[in-house]
C-alpha positions as CSV (number, residue, x, y, z in Angstrom):
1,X,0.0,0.0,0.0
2,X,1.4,3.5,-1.0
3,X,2.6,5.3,1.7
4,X,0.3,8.9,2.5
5,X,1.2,12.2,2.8
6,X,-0.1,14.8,4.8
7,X,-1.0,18.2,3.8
8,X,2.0,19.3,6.1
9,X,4.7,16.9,4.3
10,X,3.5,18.0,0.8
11,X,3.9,21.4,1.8
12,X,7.8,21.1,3.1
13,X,8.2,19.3,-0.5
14,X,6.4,22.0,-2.0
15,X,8.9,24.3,-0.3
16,X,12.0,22.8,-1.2
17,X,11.6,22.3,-4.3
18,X,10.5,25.9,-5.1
19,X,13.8,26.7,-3.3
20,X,11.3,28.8,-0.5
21,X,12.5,26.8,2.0
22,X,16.2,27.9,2.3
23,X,17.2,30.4,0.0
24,X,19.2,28.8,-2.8
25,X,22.9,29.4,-4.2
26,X,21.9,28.6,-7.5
27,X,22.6,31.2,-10.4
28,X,19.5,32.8,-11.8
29,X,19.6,30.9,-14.6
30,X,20.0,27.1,-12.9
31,X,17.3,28.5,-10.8
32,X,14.8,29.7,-13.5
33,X,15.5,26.5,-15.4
34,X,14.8,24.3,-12.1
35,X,11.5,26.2,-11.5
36,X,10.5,25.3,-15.2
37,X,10.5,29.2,-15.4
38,X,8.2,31.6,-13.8
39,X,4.9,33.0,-14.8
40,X,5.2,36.6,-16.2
41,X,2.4,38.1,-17.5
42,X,3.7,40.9,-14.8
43,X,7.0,42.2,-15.9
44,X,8.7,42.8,-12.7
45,X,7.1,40.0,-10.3
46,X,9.8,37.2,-11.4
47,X,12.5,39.8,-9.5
48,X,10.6,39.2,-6.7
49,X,10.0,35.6,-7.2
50,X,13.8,34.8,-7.4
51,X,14.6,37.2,-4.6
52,X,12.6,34.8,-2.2
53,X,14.5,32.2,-3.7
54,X,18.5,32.8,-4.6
55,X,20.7,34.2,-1.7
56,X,22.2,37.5,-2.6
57,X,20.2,38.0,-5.7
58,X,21.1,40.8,-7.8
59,X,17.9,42.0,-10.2
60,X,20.5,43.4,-13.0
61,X,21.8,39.5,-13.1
62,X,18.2,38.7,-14.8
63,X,17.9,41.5,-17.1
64,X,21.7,41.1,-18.4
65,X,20.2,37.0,-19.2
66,X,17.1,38.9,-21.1
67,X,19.4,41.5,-22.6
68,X,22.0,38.5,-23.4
69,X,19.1,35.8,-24.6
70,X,19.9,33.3,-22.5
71,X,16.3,34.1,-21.3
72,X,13.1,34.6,-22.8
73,X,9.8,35.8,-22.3
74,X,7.0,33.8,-24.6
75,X,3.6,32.0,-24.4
76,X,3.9,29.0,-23.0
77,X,2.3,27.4,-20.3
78,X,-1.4,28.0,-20.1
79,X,-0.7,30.2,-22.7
80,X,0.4,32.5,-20.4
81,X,4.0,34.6,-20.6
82,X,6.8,32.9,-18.7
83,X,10.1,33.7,-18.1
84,X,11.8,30.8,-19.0
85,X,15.2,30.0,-20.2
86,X,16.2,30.3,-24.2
87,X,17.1,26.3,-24.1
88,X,13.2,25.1,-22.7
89,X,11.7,27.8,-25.4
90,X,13.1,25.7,-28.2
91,X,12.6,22.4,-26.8
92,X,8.8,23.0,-25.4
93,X,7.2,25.2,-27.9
94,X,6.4,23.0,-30.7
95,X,4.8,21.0,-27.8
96,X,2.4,23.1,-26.5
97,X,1.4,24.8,-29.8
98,X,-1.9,22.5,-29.9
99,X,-2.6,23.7,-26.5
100,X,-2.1,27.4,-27.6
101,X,-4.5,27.1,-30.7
102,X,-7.3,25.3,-28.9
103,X,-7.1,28.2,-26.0
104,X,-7.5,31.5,-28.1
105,X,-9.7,29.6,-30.3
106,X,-11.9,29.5,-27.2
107,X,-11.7,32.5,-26.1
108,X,-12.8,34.0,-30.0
109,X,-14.2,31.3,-31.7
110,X,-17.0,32.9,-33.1
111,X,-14.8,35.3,-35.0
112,X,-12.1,33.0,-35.7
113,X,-14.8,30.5,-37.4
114,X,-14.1,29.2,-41.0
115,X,-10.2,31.2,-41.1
116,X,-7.8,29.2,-42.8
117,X,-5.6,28.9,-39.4
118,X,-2.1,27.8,-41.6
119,X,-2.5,30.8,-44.0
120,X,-3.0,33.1,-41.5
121,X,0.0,31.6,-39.9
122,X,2.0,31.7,-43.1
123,X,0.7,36.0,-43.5
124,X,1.8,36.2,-39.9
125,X,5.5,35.0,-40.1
126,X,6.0,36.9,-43.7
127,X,5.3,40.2,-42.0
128,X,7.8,39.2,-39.2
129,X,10.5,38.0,-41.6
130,X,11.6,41.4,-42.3
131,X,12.9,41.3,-38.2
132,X,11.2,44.7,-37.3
133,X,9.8,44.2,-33.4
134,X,5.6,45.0,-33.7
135,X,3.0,44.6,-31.2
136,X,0.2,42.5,-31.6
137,X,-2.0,44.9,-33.1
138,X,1.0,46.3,-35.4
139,X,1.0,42.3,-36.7
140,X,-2.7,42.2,-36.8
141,X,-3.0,45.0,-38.8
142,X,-0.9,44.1,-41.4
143,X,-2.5,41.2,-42.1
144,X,-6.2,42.5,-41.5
145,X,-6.9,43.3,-45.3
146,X,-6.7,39.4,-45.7
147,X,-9.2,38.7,-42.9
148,X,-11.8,41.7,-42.7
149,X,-14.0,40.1,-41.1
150,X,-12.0,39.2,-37.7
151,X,-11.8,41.9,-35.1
152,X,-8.3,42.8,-34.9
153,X,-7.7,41.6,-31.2
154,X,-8.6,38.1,-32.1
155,X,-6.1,38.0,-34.8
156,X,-3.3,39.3,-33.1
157,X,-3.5,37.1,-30.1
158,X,-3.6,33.7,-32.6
159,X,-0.6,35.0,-34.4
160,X,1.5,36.4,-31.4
161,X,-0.1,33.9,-28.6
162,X,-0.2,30.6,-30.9
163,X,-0.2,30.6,-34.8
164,X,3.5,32.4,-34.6
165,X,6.5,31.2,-31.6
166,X,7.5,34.8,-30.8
167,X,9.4,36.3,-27.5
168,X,8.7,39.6,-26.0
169,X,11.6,41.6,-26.7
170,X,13.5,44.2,-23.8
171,X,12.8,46.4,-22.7
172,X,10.0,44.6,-21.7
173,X,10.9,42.5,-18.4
174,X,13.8,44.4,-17.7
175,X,14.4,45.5,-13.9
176,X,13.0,48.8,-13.4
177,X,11.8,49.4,-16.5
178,X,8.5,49.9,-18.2
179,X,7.9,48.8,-22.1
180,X,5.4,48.0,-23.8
181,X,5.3,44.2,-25.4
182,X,7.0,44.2,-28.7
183,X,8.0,40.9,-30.4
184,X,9.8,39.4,-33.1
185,X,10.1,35.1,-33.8
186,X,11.6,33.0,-31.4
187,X,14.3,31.1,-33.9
188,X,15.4,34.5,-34.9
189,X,15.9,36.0,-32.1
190,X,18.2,33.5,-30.4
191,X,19.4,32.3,-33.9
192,X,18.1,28.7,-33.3
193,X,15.4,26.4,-34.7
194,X,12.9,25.0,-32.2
195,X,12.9,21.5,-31.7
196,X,10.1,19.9,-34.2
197,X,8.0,17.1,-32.7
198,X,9.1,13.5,-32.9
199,X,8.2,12.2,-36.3
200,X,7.5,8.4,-34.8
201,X,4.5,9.9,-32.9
202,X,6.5,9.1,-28.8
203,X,6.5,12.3,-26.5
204,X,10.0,12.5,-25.3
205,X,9.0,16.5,-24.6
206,X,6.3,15.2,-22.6
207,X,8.4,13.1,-20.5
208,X,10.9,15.6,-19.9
209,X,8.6,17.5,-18.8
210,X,6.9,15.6,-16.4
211,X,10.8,15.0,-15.0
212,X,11.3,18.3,-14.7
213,X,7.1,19.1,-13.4
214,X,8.2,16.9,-10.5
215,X,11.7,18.3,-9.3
216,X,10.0,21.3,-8.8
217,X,6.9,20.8,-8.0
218,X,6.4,16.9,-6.4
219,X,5.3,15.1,-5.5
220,X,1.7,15.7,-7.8
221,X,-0.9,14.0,-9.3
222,X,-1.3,14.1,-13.0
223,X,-4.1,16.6,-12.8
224,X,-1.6,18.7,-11.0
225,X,1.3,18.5,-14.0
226,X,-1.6,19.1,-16.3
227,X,-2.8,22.3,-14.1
228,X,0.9,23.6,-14.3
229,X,1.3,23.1,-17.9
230,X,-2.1,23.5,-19.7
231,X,-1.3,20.3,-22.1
232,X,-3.6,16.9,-22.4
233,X,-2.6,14.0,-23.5
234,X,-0.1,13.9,-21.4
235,X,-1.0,9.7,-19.7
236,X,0.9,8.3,-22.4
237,X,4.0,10.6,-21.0
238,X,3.4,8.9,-17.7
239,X,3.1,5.8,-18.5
240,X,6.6,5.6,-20.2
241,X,8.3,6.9,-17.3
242,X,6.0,5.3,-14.4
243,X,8.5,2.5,-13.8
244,X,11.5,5.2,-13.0
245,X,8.8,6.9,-10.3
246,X,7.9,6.3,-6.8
247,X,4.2,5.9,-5.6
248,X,2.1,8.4,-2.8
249,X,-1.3,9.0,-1.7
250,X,-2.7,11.8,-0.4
251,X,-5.3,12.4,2.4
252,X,-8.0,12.2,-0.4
253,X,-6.5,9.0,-2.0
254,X,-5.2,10.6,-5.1
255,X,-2.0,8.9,-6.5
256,X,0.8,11.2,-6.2
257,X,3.8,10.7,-8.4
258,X,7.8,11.5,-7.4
259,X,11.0,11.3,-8.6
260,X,13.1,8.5,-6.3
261,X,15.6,10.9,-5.0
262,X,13.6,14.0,-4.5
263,X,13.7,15.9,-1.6
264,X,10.7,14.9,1.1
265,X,11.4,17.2,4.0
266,X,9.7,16.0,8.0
267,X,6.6,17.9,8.2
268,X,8.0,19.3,11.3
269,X,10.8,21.0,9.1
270,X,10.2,25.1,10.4
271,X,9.1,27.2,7.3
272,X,10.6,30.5,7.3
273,X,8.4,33.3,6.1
274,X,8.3,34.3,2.3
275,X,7.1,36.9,-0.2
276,X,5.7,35.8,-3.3
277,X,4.8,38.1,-6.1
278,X,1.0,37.9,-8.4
279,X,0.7,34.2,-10.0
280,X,3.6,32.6,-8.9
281,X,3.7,29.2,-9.8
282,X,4.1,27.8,-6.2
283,X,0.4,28.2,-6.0
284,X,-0.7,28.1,-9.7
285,X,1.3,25.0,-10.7
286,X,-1.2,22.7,-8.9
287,X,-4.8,21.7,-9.4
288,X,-5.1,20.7,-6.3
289,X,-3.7,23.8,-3.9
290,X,-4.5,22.4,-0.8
291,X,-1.0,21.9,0.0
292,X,-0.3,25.9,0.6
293,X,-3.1,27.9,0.3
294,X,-6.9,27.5,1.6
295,X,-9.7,27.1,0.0
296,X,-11.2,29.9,1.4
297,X,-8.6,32.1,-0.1
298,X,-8.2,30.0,-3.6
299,X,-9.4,33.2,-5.0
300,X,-6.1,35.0,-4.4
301,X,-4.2,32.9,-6.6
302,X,-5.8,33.9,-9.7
303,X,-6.8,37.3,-9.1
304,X,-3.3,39.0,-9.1
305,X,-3.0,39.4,-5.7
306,X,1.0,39.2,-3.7
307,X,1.0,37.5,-0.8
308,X,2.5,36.3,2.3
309,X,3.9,32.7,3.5
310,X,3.7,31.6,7.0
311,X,4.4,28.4,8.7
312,X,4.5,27.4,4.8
313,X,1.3,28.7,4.1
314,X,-0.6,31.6,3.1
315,X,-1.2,33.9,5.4
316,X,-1.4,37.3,4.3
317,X,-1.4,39.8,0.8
318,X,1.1,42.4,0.5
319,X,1.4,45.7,-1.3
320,X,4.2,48.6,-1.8
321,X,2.5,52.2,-1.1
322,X,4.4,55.2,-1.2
323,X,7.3,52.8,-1.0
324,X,6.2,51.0,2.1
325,X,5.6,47.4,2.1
326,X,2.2,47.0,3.5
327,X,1.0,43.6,4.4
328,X,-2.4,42.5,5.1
329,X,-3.2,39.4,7.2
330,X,-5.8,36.7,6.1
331,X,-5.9,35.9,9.7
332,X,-4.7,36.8,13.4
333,X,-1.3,36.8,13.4
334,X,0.2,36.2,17.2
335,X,3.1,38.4,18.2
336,X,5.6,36.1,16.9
337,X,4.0,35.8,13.4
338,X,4.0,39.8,13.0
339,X,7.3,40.6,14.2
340,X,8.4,37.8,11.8
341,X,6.3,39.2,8.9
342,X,7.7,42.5,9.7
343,X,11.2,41.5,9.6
344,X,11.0,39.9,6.5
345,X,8.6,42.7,4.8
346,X,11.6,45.2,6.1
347,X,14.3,43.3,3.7
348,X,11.8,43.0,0.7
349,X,11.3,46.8,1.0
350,X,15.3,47.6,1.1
351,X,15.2,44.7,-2.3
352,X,12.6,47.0,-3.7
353,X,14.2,50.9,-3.2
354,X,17.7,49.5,-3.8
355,X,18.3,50.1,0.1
356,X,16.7,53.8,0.7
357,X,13.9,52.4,2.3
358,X,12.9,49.6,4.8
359,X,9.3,50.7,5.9
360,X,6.7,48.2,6.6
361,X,3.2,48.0,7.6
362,X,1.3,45.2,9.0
363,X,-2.4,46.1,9.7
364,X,-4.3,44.4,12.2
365,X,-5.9,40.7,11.4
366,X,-9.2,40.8,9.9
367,X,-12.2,41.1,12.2
């Protein structure tokens, strides 16, 4: 009978993995690749996503990688922009292309009905082979003639989102900085192809993803890989690497999946208390998100909001006002908890005003 893990244990591997338990000594770009990259529809959250992970992280070192294109930021997951790195643009793009499609087709269906999806693909990347940066209405635009009876927003977002593997370009992303999105072909911009499918129909990307799902993010049940990555079809990819895996249940019963050697901290590991910026993919990058956030406050998670870990879990939101962190609690936080909260808030602030300030706020627990 599998062994079961408690909401506790799966949080301390949660934790670990997403280096939030001690900070890590990883370079940036070990560290975005072991996270499987970081969701980035908000330009400036990954800084503070890796500065509750990496000791001594330095903001610049992440723009110089965007500036030097040994990072990217592109559609990918749940067709949403990550920050991942140039290597696992190539390899998992042509993989989740399907995905892409079938997710803007369903958000603008209606208007998309009947278009000739490869043509407009093919209009797309001849208006991009001239290497001028556009935004997605520039692209749709200069295709529109073709298509006049698609509004232009449902254009641009198939050839920029799906139809068209493109990367946001810098300024966009950088520290500090504010640009709007601008974007030009993946392959040209890093100079390399991405990585076609395999001909004989097996799903090595799949696999390899799965792998990597795990050593960030186990252990997880297949509805939780498929949560963090948006793809289906993914059973055949577990199935071929089941025998290498390891076996859990949770409280509910669900199988849980692991890599052998993966770290499983004692529940009764302390969890030291951590900042995590909007949609970060320690919450996202599970169905099931039992494990570090209630269900009362599921909500959170989607709607943008930053918030606070405590004991491993969250227990607060946070803001910057006039350069003060202020930090809301979800509950009543003892003495203990707020002077912690405090202390931490005080060196995200310092992070935040490149040392000229180190105000914090907590307010009092909800009533």
């Amino acid at each position: 009978m599998a062994v079961v893990l408690g909401t506790r244990a799966l949080n301390r591997a949660t934790l670990a993995r997403q280096l939030l338990l001690d900070r890590s000594g990883l370079p940036v770009l070990a560290a975005v690749a072991h996270l499987g990259g970081l969701q980035a529809q908000e330009p400036q959250e990954p800084y503070v996503g890796l500065w509750s992970r990496l000791g001594a992280f330095r903001p610049g070192a992440l723009s110089d990688l965007l500036t030097g294109r040994s990072v990217v930021r592109t559609h990918l997951m749940r067709r949403t922009v990550h920050l991942v790195t140039a290597e696992d643009a190539l390899a998992w793009r042509a993989r989740h292309e399907a995905m892409l499609r079938q997710r803007v087709l369903g958000v603008y269906r209606a208007e998309l009905d009947g278009t000739d999806l490869e043509e407009l693909a093919a209009a797309g990347r001849a208006v991009l082979a001239d290497g001028e940066p556009r935004s997605m209405t520039e692209l749709a635009r200069a295709v529109a003639d073709r298509w006049p009876a698609v509004g232009t927003r449902a254009l641009g977002e198939m050839l920029i989102t799906a139809l068209v593997p493109t990367v946001q370009l810098p300024p966009r992303g950088l520290w500090r900085t504010k640009a709007g999105v601008r974007s030009v072909p993946l392959a040209s911009w890093l100079g390399r192809e991405i990585a076609p499918l395999s001909p004989d129909g097996s799903d090595p990307v799949g696999q390899a993803l799965l792998r990597r799902y795990l050593a960030a993010y186990g252990p997880a049940a297949s509805a939780d890989l498929r949560a963090w990555c948006g793809l289906a079809g993914l059973p055949a990819a577990v199935a071929a690497v089941r025998e290498e895996l390891v076996a859990f249940r949770d409280e509910r019963g669900r199988e849980l999946l692991d890599l052998p050697d993966a770290p499983r901290p004692d529940p009764d590991t302390p969890a030291p208390v951590r900042f995590l910026p909007a949609f970060d993919n320690a919450i996202l990058g599970y169905h099931d998100r039992g494990r570090i956030i209630d269900d009362a406050h599921r909500g959170l998670s989607v709607a943008g909001e930053r918030v606070v870990l405590l004991g491993g879990r969250v227990a607060a939101t946070w803001t910057v006002e006039d350069g003060t962190v202020a930090v809301t609690p979800l509950r009543r936080f003892s003495r203990a908890d707020r002077a912690g909260v405090a202390e931490q808030g005080r060196e995200l602030a310092l992070f935040l005003s490149d040392r000229e300030s180190d105000r914090v706020r907590v307010t009092g627990a909800p009533g």
